[in-house]
MIPA-97149 format. One line per 8 residues: their letters; for each residue z, x, y of N, C-alpha, C, CB. Coordinates in nm, 3 decimals, decimal comma. Each point is the difference from the previous one (the first is absolute). Glycine has a CB too. Layout:
% MIPA-97149
A> Z/X/Y/Z/X/Y/Z/X/Y/Z/X/Y  ...
% end
This chain:
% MIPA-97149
XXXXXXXX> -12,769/-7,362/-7,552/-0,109/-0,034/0,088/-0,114/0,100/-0,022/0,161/-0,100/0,171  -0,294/0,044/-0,201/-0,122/0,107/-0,022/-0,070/0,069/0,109/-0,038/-0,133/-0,175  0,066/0,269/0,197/-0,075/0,063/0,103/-0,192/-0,018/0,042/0,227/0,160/-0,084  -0,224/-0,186/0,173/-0,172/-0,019/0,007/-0,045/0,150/-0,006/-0,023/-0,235/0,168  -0,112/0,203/-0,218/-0,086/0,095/-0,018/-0,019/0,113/0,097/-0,085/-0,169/-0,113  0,134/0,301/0,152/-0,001/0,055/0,123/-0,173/0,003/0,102/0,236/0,149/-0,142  -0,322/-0,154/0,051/-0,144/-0,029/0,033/0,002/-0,120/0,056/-0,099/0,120/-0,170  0,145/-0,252/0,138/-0,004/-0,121/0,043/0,119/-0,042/0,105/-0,122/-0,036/-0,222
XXXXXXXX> 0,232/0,124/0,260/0,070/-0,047/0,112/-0,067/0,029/0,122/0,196/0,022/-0,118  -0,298/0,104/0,149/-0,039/-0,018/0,112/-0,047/-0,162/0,117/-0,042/0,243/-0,148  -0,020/-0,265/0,004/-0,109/-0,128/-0,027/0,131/-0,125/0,071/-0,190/0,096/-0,301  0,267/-0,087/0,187/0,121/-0,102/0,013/0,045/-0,024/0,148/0,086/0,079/-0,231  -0,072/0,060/0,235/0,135/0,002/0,165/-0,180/-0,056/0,099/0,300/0,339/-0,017  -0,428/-0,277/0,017/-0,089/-0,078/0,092/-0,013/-0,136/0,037/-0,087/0,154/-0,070  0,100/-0,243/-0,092/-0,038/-0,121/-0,014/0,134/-0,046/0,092/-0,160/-0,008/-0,254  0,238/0,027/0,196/0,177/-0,043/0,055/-0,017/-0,002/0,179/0,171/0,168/-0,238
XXXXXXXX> -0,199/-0,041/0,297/-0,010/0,006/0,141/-0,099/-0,094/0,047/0,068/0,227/-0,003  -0,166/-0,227/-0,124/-0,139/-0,066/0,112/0,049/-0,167/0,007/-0,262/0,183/-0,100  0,355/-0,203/0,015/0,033/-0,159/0,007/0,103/-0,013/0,083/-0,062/-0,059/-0,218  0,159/0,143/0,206/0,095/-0,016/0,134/-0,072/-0,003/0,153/0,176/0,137/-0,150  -0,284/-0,047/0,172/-0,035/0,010/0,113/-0,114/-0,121/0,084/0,071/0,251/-0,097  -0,114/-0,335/-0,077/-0,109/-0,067/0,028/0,075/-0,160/0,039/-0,188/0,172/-0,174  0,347/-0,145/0,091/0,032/-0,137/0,023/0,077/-0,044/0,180/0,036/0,013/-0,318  0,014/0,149/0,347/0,045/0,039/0,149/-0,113/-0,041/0,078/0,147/0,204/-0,050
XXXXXXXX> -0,291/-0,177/-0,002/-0,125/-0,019/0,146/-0,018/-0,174/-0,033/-0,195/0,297/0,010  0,230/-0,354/-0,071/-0,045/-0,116/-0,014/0,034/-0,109/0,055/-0,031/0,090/-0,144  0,157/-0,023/0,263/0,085/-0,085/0,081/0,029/0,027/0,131/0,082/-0,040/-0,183  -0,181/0,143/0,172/-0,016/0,134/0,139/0,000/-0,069/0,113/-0,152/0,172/-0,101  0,102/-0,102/0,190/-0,090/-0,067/0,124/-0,134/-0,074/-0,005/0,100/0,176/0,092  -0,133/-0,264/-0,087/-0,079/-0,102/-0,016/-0,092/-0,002/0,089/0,149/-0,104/-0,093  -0,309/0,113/0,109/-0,083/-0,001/0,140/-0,037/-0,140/-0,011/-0,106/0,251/0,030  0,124/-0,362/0,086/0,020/-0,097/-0,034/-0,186/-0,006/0,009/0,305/-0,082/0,074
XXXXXXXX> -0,354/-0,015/-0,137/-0,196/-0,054/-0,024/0,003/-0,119/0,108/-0,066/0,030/-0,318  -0,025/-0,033/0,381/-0,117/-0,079/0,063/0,025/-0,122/-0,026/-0,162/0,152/-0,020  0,201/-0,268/0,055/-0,033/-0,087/-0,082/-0,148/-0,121/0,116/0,326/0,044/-0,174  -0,446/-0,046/0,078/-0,127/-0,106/0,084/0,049/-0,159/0,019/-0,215/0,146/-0,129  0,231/-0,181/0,223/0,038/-0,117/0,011/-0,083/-0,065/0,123/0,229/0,067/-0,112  -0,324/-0,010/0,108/-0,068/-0,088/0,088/-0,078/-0,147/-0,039/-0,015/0,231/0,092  0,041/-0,256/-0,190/-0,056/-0,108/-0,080/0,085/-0,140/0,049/-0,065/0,178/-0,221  0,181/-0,125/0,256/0,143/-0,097/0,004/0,034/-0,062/0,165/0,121/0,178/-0,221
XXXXXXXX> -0,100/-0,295/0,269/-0,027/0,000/0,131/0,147/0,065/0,028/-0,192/-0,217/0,042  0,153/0,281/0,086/0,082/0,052/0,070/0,117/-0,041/0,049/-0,166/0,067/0,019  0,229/0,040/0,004/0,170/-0,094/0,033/0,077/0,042/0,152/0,070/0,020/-0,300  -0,173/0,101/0,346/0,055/0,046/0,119/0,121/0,058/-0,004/-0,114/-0,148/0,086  0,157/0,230/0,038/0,108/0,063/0,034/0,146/-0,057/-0,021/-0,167/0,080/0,140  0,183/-0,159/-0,158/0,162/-0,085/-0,025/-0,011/-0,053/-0,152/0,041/-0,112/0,275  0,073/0,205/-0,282/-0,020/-0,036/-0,182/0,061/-0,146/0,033/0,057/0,264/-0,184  -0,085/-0,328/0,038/0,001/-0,124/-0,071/0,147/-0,012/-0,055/-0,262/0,009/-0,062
XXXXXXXX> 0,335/-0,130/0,102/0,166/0,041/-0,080/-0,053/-0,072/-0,127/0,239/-0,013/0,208  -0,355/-0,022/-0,258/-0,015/-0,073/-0,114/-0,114/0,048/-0,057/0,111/-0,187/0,077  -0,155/0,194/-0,211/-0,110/0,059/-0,102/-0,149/-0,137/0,081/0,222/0,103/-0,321  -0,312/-0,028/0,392/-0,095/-0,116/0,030/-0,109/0,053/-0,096/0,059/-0,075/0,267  -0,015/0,122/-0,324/-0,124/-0,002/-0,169/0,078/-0,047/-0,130/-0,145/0,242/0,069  0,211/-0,324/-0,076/0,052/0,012/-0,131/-0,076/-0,125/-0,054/0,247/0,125/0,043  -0,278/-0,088/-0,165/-0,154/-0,093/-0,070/-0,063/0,052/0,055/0,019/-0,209/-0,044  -0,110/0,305/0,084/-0,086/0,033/0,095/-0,076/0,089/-0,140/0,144/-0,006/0,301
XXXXXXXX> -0,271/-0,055/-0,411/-0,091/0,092/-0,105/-0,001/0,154/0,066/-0,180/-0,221/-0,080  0,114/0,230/0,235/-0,077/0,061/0,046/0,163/0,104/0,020/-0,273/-0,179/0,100  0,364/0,178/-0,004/0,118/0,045/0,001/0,035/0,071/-0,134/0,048/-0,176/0,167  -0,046/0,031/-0,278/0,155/0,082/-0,082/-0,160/0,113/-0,110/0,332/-0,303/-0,056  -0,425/0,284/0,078/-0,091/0,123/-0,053/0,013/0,153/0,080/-0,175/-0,204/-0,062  0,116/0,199/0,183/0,087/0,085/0,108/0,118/0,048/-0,069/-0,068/-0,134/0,202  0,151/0,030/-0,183/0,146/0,064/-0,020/0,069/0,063/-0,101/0,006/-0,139/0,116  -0,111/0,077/-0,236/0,030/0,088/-0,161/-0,084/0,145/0,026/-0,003/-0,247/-0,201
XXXXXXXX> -0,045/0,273/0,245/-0,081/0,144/0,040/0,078/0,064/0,111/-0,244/-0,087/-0,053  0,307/0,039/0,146/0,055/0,082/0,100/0,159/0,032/-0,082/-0,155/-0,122/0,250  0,202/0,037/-0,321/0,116/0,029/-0,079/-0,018/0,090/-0,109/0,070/-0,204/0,059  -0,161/0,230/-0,123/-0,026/0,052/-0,095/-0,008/0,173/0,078/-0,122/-0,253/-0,151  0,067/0,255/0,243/-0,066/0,149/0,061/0,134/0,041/0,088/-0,306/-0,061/0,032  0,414/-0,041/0,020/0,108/0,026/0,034/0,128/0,016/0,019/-0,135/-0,022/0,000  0,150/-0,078/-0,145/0,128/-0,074/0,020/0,045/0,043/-0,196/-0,075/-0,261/0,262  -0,007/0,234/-0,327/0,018/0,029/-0,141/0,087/0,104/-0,078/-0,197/-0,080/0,045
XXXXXXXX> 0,150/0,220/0,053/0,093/0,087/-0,013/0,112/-0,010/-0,052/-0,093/0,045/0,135  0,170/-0,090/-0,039/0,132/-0,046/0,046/0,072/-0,128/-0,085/-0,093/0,087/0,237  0,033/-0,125/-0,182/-0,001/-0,170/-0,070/-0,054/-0,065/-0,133/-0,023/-0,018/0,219  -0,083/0,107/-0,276/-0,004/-0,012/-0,118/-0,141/-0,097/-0,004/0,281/0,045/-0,053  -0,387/-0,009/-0,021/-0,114/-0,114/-0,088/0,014/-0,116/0,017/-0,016/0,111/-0,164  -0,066/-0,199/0,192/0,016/-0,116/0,036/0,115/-0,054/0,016/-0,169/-0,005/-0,076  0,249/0,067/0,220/0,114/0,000/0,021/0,124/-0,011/-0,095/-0,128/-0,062/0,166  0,146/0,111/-0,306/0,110/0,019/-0,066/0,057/0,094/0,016/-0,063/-0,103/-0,117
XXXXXXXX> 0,159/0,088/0,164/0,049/0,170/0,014/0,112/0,066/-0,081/-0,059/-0,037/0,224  0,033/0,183/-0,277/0,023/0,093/-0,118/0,137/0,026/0,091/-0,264/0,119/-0,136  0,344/-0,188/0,181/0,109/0,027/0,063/0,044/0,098/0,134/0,009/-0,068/-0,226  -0,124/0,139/0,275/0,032/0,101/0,079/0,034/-0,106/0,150/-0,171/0,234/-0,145  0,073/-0,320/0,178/0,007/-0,134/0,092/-0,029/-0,061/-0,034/-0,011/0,032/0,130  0,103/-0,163/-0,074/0,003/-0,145/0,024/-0,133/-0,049/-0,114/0,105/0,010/0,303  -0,049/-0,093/-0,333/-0,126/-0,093/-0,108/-0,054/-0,099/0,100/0,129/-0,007/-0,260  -0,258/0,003/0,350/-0,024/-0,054/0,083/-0,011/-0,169/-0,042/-0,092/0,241/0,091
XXXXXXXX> 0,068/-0,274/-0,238/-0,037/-0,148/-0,022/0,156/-0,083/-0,035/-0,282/0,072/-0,112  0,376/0,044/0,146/0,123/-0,127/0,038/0,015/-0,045/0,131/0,133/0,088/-0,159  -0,187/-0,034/0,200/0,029/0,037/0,232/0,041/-0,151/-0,007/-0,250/0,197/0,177  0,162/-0,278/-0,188/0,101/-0,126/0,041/0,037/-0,099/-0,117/-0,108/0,003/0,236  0,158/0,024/-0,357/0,083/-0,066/-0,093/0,102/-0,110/0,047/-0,033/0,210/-0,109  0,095/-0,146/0,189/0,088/-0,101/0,064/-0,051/-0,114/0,078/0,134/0,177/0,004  -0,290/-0,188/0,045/-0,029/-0,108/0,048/-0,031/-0,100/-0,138/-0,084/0,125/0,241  0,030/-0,051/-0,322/-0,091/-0,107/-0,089/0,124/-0,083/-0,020/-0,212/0,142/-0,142
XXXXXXXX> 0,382/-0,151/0,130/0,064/-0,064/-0,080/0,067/-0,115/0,078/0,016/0,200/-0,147  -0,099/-0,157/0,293/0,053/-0,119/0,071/-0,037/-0,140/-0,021/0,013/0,158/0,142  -0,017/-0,276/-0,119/-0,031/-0,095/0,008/0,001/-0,075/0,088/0,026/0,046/-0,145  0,031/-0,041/0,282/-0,089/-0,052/0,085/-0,072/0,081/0,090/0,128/-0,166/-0,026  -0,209/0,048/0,056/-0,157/0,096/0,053/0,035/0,066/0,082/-0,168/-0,132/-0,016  0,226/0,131/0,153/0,027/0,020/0,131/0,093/0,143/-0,037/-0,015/-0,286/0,118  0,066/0,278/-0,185/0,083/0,117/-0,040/-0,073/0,090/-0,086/0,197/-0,131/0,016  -0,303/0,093/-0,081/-0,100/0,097/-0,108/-0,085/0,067/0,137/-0,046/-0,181/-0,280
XXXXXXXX> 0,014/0,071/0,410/-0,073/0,119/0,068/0,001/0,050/0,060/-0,064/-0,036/-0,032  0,226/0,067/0,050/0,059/0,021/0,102/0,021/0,132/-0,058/0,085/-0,223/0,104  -0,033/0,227/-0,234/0,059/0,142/-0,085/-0,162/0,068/0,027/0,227/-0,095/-0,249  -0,333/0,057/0,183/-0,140/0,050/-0,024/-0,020/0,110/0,149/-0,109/-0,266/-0,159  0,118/0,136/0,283/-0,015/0,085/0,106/0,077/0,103/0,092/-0,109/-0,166/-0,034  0,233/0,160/-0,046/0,084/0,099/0,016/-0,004/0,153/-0,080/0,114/-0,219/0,055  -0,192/0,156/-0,218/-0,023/0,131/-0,122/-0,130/0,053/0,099/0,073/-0,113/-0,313  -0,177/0,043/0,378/-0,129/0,076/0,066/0,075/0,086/0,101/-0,201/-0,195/-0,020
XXXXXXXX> 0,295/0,112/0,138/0,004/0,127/0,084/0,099/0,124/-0,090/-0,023/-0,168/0,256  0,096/0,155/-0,331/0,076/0,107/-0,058/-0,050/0,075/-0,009/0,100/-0,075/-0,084  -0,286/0,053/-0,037/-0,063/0,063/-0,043/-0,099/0,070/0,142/0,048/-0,149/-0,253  -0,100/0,058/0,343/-0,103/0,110/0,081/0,115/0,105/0,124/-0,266/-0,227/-0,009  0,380/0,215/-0,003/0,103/0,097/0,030/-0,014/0,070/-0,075/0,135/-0,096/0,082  -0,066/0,117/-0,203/-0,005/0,129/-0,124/-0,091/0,094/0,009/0,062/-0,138/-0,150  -0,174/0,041/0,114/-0,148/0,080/-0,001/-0,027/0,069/0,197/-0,134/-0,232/-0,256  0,135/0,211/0,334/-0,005/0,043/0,154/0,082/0,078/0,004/-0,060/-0,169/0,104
XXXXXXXX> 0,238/0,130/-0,142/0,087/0,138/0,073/0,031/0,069/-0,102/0,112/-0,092/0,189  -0,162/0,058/-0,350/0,056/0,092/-0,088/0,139/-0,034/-0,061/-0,133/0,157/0,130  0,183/-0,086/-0,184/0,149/-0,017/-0,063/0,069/0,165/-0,042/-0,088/-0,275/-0,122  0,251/0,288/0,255/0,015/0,145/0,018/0,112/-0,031/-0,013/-0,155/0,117/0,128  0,280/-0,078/-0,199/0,098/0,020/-0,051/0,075/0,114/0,013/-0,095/-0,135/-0,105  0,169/0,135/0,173/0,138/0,144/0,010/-0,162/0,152/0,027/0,315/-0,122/-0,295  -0,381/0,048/0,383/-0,097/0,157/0,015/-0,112/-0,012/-0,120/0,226/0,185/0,084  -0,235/-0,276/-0,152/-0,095/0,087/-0,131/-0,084/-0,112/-0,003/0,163/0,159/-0,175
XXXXXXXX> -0,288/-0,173/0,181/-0,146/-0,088/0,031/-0,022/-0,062/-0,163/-0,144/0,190/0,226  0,191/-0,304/-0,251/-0,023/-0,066/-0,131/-0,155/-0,105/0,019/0,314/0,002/-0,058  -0,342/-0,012/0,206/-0,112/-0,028/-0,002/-0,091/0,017/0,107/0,094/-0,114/-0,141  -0,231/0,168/0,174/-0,048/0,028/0,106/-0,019/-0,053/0,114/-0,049/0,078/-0,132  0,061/-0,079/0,224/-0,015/-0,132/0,112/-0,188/-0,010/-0,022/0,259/0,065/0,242  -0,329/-0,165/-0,242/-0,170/-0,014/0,033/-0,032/-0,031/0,158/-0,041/-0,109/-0,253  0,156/0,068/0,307/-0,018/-0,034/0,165/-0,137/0,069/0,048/0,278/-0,001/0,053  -0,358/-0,069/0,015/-0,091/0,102/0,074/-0,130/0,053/-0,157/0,264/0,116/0,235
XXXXXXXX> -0,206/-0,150/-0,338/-0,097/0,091/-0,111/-0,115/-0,143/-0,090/0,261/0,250/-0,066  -0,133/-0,293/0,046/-0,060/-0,174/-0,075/-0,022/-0,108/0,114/0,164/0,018/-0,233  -0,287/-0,052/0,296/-0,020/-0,129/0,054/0,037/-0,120/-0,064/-0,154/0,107/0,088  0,241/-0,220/-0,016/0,047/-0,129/-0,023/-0,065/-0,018/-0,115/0,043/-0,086/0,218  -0,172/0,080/-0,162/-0,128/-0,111/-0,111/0,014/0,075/-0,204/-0,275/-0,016/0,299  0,327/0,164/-0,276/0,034/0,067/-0,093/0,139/-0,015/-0,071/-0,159/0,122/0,112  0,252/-0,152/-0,035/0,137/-0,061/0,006/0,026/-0,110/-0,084/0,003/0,066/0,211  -0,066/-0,169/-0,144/0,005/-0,092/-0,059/-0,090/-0,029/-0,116/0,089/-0,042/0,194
XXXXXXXX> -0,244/0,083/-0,196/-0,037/-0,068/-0,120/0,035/0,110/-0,127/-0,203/-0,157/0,136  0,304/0,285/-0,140/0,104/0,015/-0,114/0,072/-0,088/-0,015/0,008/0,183/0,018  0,049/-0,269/0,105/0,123/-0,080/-0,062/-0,071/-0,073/-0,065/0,175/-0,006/0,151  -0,275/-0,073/-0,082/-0,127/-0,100/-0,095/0,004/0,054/-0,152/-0,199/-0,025/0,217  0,147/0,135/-0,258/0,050/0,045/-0,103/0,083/0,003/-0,092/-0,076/0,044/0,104  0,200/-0,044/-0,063/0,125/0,045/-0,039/0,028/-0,181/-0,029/0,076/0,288/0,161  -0,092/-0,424/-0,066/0,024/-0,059/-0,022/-0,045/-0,056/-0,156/0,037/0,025/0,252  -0,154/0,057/-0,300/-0,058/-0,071/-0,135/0,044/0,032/-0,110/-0,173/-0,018/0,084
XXXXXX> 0,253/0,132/0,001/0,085/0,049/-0,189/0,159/0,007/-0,011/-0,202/0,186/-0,048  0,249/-0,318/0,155/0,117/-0,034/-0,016/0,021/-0,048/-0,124/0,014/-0,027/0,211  0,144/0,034/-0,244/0,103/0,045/-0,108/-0,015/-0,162/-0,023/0,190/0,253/0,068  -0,132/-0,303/0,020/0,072/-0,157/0,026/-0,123/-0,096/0,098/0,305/0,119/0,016  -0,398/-0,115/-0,089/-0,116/-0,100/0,131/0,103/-0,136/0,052/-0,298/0,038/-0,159  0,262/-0,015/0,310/0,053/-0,072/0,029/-0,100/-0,134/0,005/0,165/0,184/0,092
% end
């Protein structure tokens, strides 16, 4: 095995730390962004058990920007995710393969409330926070037009 240059290990062991430490902050604590949604009509205090933006231009634009500034991290570039979490454009795979209707929207409106749960209380396991709660941080109208989002870059269109 060839010894490195003793001039150039300083260098080495820096680069080495600065990537360990850069790939540790990259999954850190997260300050969640703003998302403007005043463009979008309002949905009031009682969330929605169903996506009331989905097709919504004005929404799933919103919602590719509020995902991008919050959710990407985690979840990965236009929601693909590099394995750390959930690949958000399977979330509801299992509906697309249904075939009858009543049962496709029934699964759909069951994958929405799953999803504006997750995102509100988070996801906490044996003590250890795999995902942040937004309760109180992300307004509905922000909530949902990510899912708006998320719905356009499903795996399996339903």
């Amino acid at each position: 095995m060839k010894r490195l240059c003793p001039r150039l290990a300083p260098l080495a062991l820096t680069l080495i730390l600065a990537a360990a430490v850069g790939t540790a902050a990259a999954h850190g604590d997260v300050t969640p962004q703003a998302v403007d949604t005043k463009d979008l009509p309002q949905l009031g205090k009682d969330w929605k058990p169903e996506n009331p933006y989905r097709g919504n231009a004005a929404a799933i634009k919103i919602g590719t920007s509020a995902y991008n500034q919050n959710c990407a991290r985690c979840h990965g570039l236009e929601a693909v995710s590099g394995g750390i979490a959930p690949d958000l454009r399977k979330m509801d795979n299992e509906c697309a393969t249904l075939k009858d209707a009543k049962k496709k929207a029934s699964c759909v409106k069951d994958v929405d409330e799953y999803y504006a749960a997750s995102v509100r209380k988070g996801k906490v396991r044996n003590g250890a926070v795999y995902m942040p709660p937004f309760d109180g941080i992300l307004q509905q109208e922000a909530v949902w037009s990510i899912k708006a989002y998320l719905e356009t870059r499903r795996e399996k269109p339903l």
